[in-house]
Every structure is written in structure tokens, then in C-alpha cells.
N, C-alpha and C positions, 0 to 999 in steps of 0.2 A: 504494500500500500504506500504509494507516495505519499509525502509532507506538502499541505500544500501551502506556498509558501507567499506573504504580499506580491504583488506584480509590479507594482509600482518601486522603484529608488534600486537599491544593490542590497542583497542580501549575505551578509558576510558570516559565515562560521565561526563561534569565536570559543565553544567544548560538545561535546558530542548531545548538548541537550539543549543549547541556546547558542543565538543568532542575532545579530544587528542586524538593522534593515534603515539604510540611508536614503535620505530622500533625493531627491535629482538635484536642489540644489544646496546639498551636502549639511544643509543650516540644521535639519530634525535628525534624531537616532533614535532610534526605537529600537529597544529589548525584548526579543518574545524566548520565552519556555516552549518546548517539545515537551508534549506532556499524554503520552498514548497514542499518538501521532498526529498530534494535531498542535500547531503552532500559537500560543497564547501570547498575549502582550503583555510584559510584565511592568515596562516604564517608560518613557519618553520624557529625552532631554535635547535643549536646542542651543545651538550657540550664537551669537552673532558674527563670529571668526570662524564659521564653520568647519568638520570634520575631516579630518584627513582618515585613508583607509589603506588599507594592503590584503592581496589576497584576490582569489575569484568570484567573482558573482554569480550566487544558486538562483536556479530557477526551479518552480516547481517540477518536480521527478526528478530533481539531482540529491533528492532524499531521500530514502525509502524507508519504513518502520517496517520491522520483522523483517527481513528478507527470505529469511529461512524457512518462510510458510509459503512461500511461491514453488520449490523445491519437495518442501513433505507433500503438497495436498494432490498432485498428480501423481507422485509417487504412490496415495492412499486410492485413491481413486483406481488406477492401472489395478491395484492389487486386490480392492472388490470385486471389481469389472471378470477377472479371473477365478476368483472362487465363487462368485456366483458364479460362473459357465463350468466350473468341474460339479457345483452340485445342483443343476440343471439334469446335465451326461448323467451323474452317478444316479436321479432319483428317478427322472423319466427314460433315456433314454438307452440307457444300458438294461432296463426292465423290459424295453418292448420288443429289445433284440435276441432270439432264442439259443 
């Protein structure tokens, strides 16, 4: 599940739970929390000498929450998908075969 992330200014990483997000013309900062995947405001400060930043600007899908659920649930799935079709054979179809 992507983070979705403001659209608007640069969004800068700054620990693996929280992000600045600078405005375009760099005067506003905003602090959000990752908090279950979803990006919370936590403060907003402005300067009139406005911001300086370093680093890449995230866009939403350049975060992902869980990742590791994209991986198990087709894994789970495949391997239902297959024991129902062995107890399909074993219940119906190996019975009607003489």
C-alpha cells in the first residue's frame, strides 16, 4: 500500500516515520507522522528567510507501508487455488473413476 503523500511543495524524508513537506516557495514546513500508513500533520513552521533542503523529493508510491504483504498474499492465494483442486480430484473425481 502506498503512502500517500501532499502533492503540492517537496516532500523530504527526514526517519523512517516522518517527512517535511516544503512549500514551493520554500517560506512553510510542515511535519507529518507515518502512522499505519497514512501521513498525519504533526506541525507547521514558516520562516520569512525561508528553508533550505537537501535530498530527493517523494512522490506518492515512492513509499510503501508493508511491503511484505504484496509478496505473502499471492503466495496464499496460489496455494489455496491448489489445495482446493487436489480436494476437488480426491473427493469427486477420483470417486467416479473405476
Amino acid at each position: 500500500m502506498d503512502v500517500s503523500l501532499p502533492t503540492t511543495g517537496c516532500n523530504i524524508l527526514i526517519s523512517s516515520s516522518s517527512f517535511y513537506n516544503y512549500s514551493n516557495d520554500l517560506h512553510t514546513r510542515n511535519q507529518y507522522y507515518i502512522y499505519e500508513g497514512v501521513a498525519h500533520l504533526q506541525s507547521s513552521s514558516y520562516s520569512q528567510y525561508g528553508y533550505t533542503y537537501t535530498g530527493t523529493c517523494l512522490n506518492t508510491g515512492d513509499l510503501i507501508y508493508k511491503p511484505e504483504l504484496k509478496v505473502i498474499f499471492p503466495c496464499l492465494q496460489f496455494a489455496l487455488i491448489v489445495f482446493v483442486l487436489i480436494l476437488i480430484y480426491k473427493l469427486f473425481i477420483k470417486r467416479l473413476m473405476p
